[in-house]
C-alpha positions as CSV (number, residue, x, y, z in Angstrom):
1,X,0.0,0.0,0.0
2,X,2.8,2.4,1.0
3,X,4.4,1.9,-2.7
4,X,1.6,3.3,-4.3
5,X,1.2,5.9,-2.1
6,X,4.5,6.7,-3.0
7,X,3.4,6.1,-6.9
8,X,1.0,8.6,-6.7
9,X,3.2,10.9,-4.6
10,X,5.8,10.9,-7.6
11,X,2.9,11.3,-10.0
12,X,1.2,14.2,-8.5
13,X,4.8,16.2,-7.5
14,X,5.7,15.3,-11.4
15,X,2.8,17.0,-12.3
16,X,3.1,19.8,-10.9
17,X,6.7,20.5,-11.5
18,X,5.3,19.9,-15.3
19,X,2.2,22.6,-14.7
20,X,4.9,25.4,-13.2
21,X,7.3,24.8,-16.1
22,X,7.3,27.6,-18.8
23,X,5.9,26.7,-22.0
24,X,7.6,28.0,-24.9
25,X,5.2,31.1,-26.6
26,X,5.1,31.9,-30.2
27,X,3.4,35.2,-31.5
28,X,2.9,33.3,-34.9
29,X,4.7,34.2,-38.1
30,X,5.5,37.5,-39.7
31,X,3.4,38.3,-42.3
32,X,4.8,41.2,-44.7
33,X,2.6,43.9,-43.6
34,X,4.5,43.6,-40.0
35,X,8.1,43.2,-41.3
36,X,7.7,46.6,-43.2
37,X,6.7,48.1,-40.2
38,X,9.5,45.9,-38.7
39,X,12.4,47.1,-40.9
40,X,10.8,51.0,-40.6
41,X,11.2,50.6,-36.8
42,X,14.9,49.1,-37.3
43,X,16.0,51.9,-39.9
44,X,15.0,54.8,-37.0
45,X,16.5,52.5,-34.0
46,X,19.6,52.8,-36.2
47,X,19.5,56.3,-37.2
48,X,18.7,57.2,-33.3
49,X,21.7,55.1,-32.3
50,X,24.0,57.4,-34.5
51,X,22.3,60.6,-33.4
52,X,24.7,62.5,-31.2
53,X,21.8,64.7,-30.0
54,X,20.3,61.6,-28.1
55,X,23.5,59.6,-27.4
56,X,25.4,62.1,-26.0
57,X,22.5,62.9,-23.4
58,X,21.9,59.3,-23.2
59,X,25.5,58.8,-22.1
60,X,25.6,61.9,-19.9
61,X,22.2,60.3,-17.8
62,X,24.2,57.1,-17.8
63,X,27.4,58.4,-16.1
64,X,25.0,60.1,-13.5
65,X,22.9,57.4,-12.6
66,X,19.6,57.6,-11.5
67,X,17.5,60.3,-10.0
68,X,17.6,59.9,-6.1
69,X,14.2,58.8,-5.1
70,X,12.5,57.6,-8.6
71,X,11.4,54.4,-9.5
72,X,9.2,53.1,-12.1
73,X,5.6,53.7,-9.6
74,X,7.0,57.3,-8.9
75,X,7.5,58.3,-12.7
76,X,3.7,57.2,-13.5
77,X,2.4,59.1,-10.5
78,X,4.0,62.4,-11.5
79,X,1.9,64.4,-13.9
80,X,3.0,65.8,-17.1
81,X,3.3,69.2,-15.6
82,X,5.3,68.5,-12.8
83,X,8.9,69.8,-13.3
84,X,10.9,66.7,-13.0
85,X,9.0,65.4,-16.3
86,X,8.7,69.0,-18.1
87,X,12.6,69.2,-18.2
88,X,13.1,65.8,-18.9
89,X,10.3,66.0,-21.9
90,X,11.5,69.3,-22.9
91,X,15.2,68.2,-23.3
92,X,17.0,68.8,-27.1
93,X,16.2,64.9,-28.0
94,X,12.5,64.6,-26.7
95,X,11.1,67.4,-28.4
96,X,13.2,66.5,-31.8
């Protein structure tokens, strides 16, 4: 009686280790409509990444580290108006 306890034991636990892996997700193919939009999106990525009016503030923001006190929840309770976001959206590469 005790073996098939234990059967059953190894049956549910491999279960549930099978139920709490992560299955593999596929968004389905690319059809062309999307990979124009796709290569669109990668030609502006690329021109961005050569753009010294975005890399050079990017690299300056970098070197600074973050803004004491912000965190993902703190940027999305600020509104637009408040100063911290005004200068930030107001910079040279936002408003480009």
């Amino acid at each position: 009686m005790r073996s098939v306890y234990r059967a059953l034991a190894c049956l549910f636990a491999a279960a549930a280790l099978l139920a709490a892996a992560p299955l593999p997700v596929s968004a389905g193919p690319i059809n062309d409509k999307m990979q124009k939009k796709i290569e669109i999106y990668k030609k502006q990525t690329v021109a961005w990444a050569a753009d010294p009016l975005i890399v050079v503030p990017v690299k300056d923001a970098n070197a600074k580290g973050p803004i004491p006190g912000m965190w993902q929840r703190k940027w999305k309770e600020l509104k637009e108006t408040d100063r911290l976001v005004s200068g930030v959206r107001h910079m040279p590469p936002a408003s480009s």
